[in-house]
BALOBA-1460 file (C-alpha; in Angstrom, 3 decimals):
// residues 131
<rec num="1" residu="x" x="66.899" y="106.232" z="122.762"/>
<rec num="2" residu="x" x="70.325" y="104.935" z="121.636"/>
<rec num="3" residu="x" x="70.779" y="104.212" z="117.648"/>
<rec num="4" residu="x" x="73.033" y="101.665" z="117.154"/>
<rec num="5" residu="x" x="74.781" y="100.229" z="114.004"/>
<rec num="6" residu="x" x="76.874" y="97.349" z="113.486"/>
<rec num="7" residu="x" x="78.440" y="97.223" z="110.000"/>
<rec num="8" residu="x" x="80.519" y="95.090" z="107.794"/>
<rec num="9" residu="x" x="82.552" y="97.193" z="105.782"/>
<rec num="10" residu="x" x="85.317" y="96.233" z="103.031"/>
<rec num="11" residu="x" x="87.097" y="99.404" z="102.323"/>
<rec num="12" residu="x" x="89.553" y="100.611" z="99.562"/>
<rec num="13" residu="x" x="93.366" y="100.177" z="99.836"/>
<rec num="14" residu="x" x="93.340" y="104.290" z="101.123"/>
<rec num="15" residu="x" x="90.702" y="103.582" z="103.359"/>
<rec num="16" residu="x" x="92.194" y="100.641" z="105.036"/>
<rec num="17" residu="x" x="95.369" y="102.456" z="105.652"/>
<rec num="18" residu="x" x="93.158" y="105.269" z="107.228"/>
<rec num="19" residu="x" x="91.156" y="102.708" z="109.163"/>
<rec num="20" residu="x" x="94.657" y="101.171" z="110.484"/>
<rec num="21" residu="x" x="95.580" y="104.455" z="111.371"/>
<rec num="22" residu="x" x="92.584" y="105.113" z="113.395"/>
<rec num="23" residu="x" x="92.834" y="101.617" z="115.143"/>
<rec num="24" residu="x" x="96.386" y="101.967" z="115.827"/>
<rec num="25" residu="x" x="96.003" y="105.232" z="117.489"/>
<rec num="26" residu="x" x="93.049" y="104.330" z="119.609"/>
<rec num="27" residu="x" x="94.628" y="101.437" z="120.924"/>
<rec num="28" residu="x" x="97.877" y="103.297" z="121.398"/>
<rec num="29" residu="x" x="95.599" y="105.853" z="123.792"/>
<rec num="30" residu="x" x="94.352" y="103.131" z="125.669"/>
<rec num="31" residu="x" x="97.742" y="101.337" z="126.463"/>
<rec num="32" residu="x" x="99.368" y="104.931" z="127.090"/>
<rec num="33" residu="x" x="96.529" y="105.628" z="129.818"/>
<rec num="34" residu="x" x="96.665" y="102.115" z="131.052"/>
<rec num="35" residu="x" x="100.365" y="101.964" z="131.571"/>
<rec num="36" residu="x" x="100.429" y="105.836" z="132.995"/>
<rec num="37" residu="x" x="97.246" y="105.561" z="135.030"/>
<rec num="38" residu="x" x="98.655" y="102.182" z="136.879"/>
<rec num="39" residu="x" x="102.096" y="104.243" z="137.650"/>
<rec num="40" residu="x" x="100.073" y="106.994" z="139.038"/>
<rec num="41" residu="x" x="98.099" y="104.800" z="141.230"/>
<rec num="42" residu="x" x="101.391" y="102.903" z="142.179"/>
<rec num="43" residu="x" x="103.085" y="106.276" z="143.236"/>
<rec num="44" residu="x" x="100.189" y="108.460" z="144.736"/>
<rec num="45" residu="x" x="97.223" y="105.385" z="145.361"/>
<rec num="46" residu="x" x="94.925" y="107.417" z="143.074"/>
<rec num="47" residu="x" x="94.408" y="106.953" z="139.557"/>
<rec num="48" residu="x" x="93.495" y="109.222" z="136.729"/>
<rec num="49" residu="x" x="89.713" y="110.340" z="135.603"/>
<rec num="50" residu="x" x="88.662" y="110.579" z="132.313"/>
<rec num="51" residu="x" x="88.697" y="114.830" z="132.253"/>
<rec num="52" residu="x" x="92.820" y="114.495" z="133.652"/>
<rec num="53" residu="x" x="93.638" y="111.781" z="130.894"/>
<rec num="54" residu="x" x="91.903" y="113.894" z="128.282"/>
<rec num="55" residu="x" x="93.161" y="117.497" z="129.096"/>
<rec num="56" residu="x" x="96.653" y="115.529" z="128.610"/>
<rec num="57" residu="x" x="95.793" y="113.578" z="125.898"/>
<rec num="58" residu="x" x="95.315" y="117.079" z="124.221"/>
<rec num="59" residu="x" x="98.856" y="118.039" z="125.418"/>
<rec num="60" residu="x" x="100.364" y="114.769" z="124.201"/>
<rec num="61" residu="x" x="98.445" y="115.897" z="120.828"/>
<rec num="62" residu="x" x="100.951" y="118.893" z="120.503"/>
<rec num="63" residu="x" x="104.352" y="116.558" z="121.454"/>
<rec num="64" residu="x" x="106.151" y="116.947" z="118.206"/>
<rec num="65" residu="x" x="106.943" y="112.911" z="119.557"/>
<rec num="66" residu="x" x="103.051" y="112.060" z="119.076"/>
<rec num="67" residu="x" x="102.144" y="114.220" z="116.624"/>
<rec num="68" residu="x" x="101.074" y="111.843" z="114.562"/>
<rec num="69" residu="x" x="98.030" y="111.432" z="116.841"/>
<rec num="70" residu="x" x="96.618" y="113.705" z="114.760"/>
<rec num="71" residu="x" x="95.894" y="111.614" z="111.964"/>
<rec num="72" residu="x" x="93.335" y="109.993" z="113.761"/>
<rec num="73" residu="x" x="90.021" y="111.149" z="114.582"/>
<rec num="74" residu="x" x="89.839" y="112.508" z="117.672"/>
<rec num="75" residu="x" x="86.243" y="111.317" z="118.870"/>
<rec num="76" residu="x" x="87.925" y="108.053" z="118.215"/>
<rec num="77" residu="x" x="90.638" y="108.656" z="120.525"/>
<rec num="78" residu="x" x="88.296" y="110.477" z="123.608"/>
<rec num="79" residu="x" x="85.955" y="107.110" z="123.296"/>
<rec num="80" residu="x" x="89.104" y="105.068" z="123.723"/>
<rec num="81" residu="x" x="89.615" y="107.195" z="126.827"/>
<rec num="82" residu="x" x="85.766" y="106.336" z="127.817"/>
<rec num="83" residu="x" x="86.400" y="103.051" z="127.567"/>
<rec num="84" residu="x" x="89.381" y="102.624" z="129.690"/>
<rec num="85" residu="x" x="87.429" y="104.879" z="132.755"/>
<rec num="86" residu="x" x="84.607" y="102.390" z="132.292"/>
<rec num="87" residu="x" x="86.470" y="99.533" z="132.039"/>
<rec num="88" residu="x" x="88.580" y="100.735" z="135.568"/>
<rec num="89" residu="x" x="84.934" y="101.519" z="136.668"/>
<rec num="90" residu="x" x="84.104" y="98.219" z="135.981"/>
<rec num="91" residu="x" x="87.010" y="96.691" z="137.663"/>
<rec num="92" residu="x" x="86.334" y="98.593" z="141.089"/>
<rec num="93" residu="x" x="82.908" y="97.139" z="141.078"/>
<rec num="94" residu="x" x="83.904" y="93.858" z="141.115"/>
<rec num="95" residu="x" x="82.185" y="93.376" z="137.424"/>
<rec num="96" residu="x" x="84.866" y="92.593" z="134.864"/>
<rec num="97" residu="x" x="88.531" y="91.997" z="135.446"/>
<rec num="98" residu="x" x="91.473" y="94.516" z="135.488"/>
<rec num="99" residu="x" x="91.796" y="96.102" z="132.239"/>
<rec num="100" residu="x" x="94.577" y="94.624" z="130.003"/>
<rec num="101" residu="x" x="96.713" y="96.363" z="127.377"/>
<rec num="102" residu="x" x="95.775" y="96.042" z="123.451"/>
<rec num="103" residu="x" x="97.278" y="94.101" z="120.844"/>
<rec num="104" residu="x" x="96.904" y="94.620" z="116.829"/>
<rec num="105" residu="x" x="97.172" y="90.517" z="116.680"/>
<rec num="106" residu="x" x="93.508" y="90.085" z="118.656"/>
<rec num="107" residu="x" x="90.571" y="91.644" z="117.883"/>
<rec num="108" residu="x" x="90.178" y="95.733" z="117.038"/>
<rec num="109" residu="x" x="87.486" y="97.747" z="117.227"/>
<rec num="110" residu="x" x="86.941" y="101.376" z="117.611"/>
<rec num="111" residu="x" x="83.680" y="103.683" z="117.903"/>
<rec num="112" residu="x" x="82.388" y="106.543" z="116.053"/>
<rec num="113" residu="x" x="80.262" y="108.825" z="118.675"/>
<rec num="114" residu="x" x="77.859" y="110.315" z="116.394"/>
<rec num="115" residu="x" x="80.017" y="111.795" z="113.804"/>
<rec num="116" residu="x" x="79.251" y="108.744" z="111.495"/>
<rec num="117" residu="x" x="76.260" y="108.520" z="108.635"/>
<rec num="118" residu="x" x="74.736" y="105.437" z="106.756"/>
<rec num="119" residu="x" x="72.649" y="106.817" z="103.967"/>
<rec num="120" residu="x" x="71.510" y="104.178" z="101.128"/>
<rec num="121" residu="x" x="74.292" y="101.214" z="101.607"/>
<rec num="122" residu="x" x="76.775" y="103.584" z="102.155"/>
<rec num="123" residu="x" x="79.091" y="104.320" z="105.672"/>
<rec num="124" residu="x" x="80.602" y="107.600" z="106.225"/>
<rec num="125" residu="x" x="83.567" y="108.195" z="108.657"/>
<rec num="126" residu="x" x="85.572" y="111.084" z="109.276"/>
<rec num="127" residu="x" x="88.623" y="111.076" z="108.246"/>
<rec num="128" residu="x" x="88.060" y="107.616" z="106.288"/>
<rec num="129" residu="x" x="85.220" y="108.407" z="104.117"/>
<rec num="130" residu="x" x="82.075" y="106.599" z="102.271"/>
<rec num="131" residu="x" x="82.698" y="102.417" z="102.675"/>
């Protein structure tokens, strides 16, 4: 059985910056694999899985280039992987359309894979703290 929590949240001015951090990075992830994924498929007519994008997402991790990556959470940044292989899943099965790439001026979300807490009115995040 799944435990679920949807939250409101209104953060401090450090923890904003931290939770912009964390959504900026996840959706950077998902528009990196997008875009790369699609030229794969466009030069060799496969794609990538979610174990190839994450052994390079490691990789990219290291790239003095991207090393802010590491700011972010990196649960965070493997569920924005999940995502995109469901959403391509999803695509192939004729239930959603293609996946498009991310934009900070529409709606963000990110999720916390059990690494999160919510203990008497308070939300804890790695990396972001109590809310």
């Amino acid at each position: 059985m799944f435990n679920v929590f949807k939250v409101r949240i209104y953060p401090n001015q450090q923890q904003e910056i931290a939770l912009n951090k964390n959504l900026g990075c996840a959706r950077f992830v998902w528009n990196y694999y997008l875009n790369k994924t699609n030229s794969q498929y466009q030069a060799t007519g496969k794609g990538m899985t979610y174990c190839q994008m994450a052994k390079d997402l490691t990789q990219l991790k290291k790239n003095t280039d991207y090393e802010w990556l590491a700011e972010s959470t990196a649960a965070t940044l493997q569920q924005a992987l999940k995502n995109l292989e469901s959403a391509f899943k999803n695509f192939f099965k004729k239930r959603a359309k293609f996946p498009k790439f991310k934009s900070k001026h529409k709606k963000q979300s990110i999720r916390y894979p059990e690494s999160c807490s919510l203990k008497k009115q308070r939300f804890k995040t790695p990396k972001i703290g109590d809310c």
